[in-house]
C-alpha positions in Angstrom: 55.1 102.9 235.0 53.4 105.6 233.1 52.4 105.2 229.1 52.0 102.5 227.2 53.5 98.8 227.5 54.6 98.8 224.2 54.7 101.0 221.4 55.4 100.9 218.0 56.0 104.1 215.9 56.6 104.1 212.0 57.7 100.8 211.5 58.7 99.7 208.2 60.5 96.3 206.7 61.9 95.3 204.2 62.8 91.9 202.4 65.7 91.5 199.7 69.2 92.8 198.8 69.2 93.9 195.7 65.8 94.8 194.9 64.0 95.0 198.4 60.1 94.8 198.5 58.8 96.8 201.4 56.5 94.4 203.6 55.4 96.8 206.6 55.3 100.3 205.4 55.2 102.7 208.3 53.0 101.1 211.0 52.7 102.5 214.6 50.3 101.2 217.6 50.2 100.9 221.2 49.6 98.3 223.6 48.3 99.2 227.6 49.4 98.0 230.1 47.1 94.4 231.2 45.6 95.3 227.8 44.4 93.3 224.7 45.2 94.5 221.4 44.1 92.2 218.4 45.5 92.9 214.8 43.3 91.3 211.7 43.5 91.3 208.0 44.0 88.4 204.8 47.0 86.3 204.6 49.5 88.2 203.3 48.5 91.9 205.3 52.0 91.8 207.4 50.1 90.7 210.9 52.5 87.5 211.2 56.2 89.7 210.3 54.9 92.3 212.7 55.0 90.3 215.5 58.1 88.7 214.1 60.0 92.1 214.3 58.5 92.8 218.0 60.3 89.6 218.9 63.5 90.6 216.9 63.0 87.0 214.9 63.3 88.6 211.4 66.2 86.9 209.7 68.8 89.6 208.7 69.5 88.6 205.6 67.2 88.9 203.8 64.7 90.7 205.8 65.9 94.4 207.7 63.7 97.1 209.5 64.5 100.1 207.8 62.8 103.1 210.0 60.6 103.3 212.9 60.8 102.3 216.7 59.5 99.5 219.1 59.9 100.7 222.3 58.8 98.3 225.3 58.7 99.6 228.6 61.0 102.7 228.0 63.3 100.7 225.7 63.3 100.5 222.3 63.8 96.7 221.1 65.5 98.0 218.0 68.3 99.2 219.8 69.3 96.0 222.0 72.0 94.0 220.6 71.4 90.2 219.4 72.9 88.7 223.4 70.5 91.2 225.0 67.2 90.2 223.2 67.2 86.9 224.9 67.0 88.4 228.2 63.9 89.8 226.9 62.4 86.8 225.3 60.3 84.7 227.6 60.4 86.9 230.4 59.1 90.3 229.7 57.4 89.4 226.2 56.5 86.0 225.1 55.1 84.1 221.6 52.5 81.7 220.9 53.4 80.3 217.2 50.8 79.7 214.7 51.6 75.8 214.6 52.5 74.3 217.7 54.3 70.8 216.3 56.2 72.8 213.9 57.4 75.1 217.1 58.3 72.5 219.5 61.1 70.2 220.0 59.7 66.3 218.8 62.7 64.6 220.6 62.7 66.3 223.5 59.3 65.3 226.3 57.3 68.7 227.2 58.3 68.9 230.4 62.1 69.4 229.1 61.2 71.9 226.8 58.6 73.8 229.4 61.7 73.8 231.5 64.2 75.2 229.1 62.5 78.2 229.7 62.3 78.5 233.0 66.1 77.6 233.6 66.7 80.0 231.4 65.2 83.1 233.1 65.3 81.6 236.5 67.7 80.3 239.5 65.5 76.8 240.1 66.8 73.9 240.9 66.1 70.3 238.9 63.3 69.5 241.4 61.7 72.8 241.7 61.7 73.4 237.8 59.8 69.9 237.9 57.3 71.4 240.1 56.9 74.1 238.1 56.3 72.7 234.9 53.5 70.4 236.4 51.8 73.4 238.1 51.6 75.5 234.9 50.8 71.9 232.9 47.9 72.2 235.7 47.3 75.7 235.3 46.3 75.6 231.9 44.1 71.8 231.9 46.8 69.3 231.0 44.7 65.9 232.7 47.3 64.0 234.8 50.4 67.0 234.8 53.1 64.9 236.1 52.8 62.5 233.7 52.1 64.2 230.5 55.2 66.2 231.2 57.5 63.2 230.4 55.2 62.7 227.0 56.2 63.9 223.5 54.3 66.7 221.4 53.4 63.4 218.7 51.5 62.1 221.7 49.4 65.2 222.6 46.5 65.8 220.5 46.5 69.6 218.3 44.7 71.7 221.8 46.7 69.9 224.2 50.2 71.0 222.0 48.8 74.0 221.5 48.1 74.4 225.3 51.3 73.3 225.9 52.7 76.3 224.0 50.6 78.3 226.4 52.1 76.9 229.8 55.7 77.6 228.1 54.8 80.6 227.2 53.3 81.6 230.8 56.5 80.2 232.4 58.5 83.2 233.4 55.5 85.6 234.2 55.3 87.8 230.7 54.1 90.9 230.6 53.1 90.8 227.2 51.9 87.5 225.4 51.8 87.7 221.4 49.6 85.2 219.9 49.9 84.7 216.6 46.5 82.5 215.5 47.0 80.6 218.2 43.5 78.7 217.2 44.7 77.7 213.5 43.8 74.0 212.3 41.7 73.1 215.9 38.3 72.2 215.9 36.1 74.7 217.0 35.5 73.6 220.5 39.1 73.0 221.2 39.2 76.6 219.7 36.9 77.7 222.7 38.7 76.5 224.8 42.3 77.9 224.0 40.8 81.4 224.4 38.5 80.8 227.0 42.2 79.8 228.8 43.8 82.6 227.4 41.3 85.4 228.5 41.7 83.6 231.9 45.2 83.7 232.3 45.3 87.7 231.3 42.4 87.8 234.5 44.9 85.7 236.8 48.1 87.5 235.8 47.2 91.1 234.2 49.6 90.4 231.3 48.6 92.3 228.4 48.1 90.4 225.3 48.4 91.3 221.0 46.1 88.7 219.5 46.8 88.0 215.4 44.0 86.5 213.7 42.2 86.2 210.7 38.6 85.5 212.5 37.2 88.1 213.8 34.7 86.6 216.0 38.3 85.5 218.0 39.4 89.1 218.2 35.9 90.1 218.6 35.7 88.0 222.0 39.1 88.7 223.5 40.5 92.1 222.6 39.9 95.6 223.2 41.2 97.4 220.5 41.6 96.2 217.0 44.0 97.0 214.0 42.7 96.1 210.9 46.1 95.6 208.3 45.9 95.5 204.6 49.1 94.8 202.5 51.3 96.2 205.1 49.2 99.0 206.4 47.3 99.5 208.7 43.8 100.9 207.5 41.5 101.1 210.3 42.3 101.1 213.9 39.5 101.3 216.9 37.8 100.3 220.2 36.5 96.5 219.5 32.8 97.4 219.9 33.1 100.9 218.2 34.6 99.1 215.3 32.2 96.3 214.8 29.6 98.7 215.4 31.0 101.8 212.6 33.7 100.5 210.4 34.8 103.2 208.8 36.8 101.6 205.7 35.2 99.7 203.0 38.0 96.6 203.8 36.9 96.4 207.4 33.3 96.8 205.9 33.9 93.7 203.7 35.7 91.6 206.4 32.8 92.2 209.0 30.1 91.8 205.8 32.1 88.1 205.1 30.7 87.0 208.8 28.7 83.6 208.3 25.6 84.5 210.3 22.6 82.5 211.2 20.0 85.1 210.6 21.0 85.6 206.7 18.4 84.8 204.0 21.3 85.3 201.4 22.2 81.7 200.4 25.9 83.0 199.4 28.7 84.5 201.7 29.7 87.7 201.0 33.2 88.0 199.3 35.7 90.9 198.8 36.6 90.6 195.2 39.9 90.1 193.7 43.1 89.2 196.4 45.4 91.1 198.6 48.3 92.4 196.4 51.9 91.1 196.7 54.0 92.9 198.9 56.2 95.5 196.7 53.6 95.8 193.9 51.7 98.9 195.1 53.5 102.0 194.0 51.2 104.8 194.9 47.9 105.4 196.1 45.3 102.9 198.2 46.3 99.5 198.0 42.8 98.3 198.7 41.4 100.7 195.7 42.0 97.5 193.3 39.3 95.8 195.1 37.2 98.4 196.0 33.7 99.6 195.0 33.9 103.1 196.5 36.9 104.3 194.9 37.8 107.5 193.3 40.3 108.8 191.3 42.6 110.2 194.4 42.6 106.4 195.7 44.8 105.4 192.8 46.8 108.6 193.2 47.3 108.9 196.9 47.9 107.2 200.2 45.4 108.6 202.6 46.8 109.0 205.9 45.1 107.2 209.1 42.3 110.4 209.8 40.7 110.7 213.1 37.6 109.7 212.2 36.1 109.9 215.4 37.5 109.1 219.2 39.8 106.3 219.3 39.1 105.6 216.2 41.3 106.2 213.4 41.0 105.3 209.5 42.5 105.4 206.2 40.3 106.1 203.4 39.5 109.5 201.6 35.5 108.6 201.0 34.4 107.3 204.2 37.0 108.0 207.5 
C-alpha cells in the first residue's frame, strides 16, 4: 500500500452532555508503515483518550468525537459501525493497557484468555489454538509455556502479566500495536526488558508501533518520531533525535530539562512550575503560557498553529518554533 498506516486528521473529543469540555482539540499525525511513533506529555495531555478513540473504546455517553478523521489503511475507523470494529480489533490494530491485572480476566487461566483472541480472528481448532498460545507464551520469555498457560494473572508476577498482555496482543499478527505505558508500576529492569521484547517483536514482524509514555528515555529508545501533547494539543512534533537534539517549545524544553542525569552538579531536579490545566478550562490562547517563562502577550491571546519549524519538525509556539 502507498501512504501512511494510519492517519489521524483534526481530531477532536469531547466529554459531557450538557456542558461538554473539549478533551482533544484538533489533533492530526501519521503513523508509517513498520514504523514507531511515540506520543509524550503530563497526565492529563489526552495521550491515553487518543489511543482510546483509535480503538473506538470511548464510551458514547458521555464521551463523542466531534470532527476529524482516523483513517487506517484507506478506511476511516470513524465511519465503521460498532459490529464492524471488532473485526478490526486484534487483527489489524491491537492494545497494550496501562495496567495489565486490571485488563485481564482473574477467573479465567492465560492460556484461555490468549486464546479468546485467536478464536476470534481465526479458524483453529482446540489443539492448534493450544499450540499457539504456548508458541507466542515462548515467543515473548514466559519460562515453562505449557504450563504457565493453565496459571492465573494473580500468579504471574507484574512483567510476566504484562508480557502476557504482549503475546495476546501479538496473537493475530497486528499491523499496528498501541502501547499505552506499557512499563507503568515495573521495576526498572523488568522495564528493560518489556521494550527490549517489544522493539524485538517490531524487528521479527515489521508491525508498526504508537508508544504512550510519560518517560522519555522509553520513547527515546524505541520510537522514531515523537509527539509531544499538552492539554489536548499537540505542541511539538519531530524526528526522535532531531527533537532531543532542538526542542523547539519551551514544554518539550522543560520535559527534556526534568531528565535525572548523572553528570549534573545541580542537587535539585528541574521542575516545570505550576500543573497541566483541566481539560475545558483554556478558553483562548497557549495553554502552556500559564506555566511559561517565555511568554508574551499574543500567548494569552492566541493559539499558535503547529509552524514548520524546520524539516519534519513541526511546533507550536509564537517565540521559539
Amino acid at each position: 500500500m502507498t501512504g501512511p498506516l494510519l492517519k489521524i486528521d483534526n481530531l477532536s473529543i469531547e466529554f459531557g452532555s450538557q456542558r461538554p469540555i473539549r478533551v482533544i482539540e484538533g489533533i492530526g499525525f501519521e503513523v508509517p508503515e513498520s514504523g514507531a511513533v511515540g506520543i509524550v506529555g503530563e497526565s492529563g495531555s489526552g495521550k491515553s483518550v487518543t489511543s482510546l478513540a483509535i480503538m473506538r473504546l470511548i464510551a458514547s455517553p458521555p464521551g463523542r468525537i466531534v470532527s476529524g478523521s482516523i483513517d487506517f489503511r484507506g478506511t476511516d475507523l470513524l465511519g465503521l459501525s460498532a459490529a464492524q470494529m471488532p473485526e478490526i480489533r486484534g487483527r489489524d490494530i491491537a492494545m497494550i493497557f496501562q495496567e495489565p491485572m486490571s485488563s485481564l480476566n482473574p477467573v479465567m487461566t492465560i492460556g484461555s484468555q490468549i486464546g479468546e483472541a485467536i478464536k476470534l480472528h481465526e479458524a483453529l481448532d482446540r489443539r492448534a489454538r493450544r499450540r499457539k498460545v504456548v508458541d507466542l507464551l515462548r515467543r515473548v520469555g514466559i519460562p515453562d509455556p505449557e504450563a504457565r498457560a493453565d496459571a492465573y494473572p494473580h500468579e504471574f508476577s507484574g512483567g510476566m502479566r504484562q508480557r502476557a498482555m504482549i503475546a495476546m496482543a501479538m496473537a493475530c499478527g497486528p499491523k499496528l500495536l498501541i502501547a499505552d505505558e506499557p512499563t507503568t508500576a515495573l521495576d526498572v529492569t523488568v522495564q528493560a526488558q518489556v521494550m527490549e521484547l517489544m522493539k524485538r517483536l517490531r524487528r521479527e514482524t515489521g508491525m508498526a508501533l504508537l508508544l504512550i509514555s510519560h518517560d522519555l528515555g522509553v520513547i527515546a529508545d524505541a520510537c522514531d518520531r515523537v509527539i509531544v501533547m499538552y492539554a489536548g494539543r499537540i505542541v511539538e512534533e519531530a524526528d526522535t533525535r532531531d527533537l532531543f537534539a532542538h526542542p523547539r517549545h519551551p514544554y518539550t524544553r522543560g520535559l527534556l530539562a526534568a531528565i535525572p542525569r548523572l553528570s549534573t552538579t545541580e542537587k535539585r531536579l528541574a521542575q516545570i512550575p505550576g500543573a497541566v490545566p483541566p481539560a475545558g478550562t483554556i478558553r483562548k490562547g497557549c495553554p502552556f503560557a500559564a506555566r511559561c517563562t517565555q511568554a508574551i502577550d499574543k500567548c494569552r491571546e492566541e493559539m499558535p498553529p503547529l509552524i514548520e519549524a524546520a524539516k519534519r519538525h513541526r511546533a507550536a509556539c509564537w517565540v521559539t518554533a
